[in-house]
C-alpha positions in Angstrom: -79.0 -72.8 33.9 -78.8 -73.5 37.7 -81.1 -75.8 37.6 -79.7 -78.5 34.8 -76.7 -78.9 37.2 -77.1 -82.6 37.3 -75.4 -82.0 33.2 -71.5 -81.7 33.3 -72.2 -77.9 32.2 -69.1 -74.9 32.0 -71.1 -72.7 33.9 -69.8 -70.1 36.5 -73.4 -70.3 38.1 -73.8 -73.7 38.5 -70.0 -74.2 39.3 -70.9 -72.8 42.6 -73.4 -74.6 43.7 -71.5 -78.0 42.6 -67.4 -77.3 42.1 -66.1 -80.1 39.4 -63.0 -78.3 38.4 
């Protein structure tokens, strides 16, 4: 799901584009 990163997601994939911790 890289590209719902604008959703505070737990995922390793879209942590990488957008680090929140």
């Amino acid at each position: 799901m890289s590209h719902v990163a604008h959703f505070p997601i737990c995922d390793p994939a879209s942590d990488s584009q957008h680090p929140r911790g």
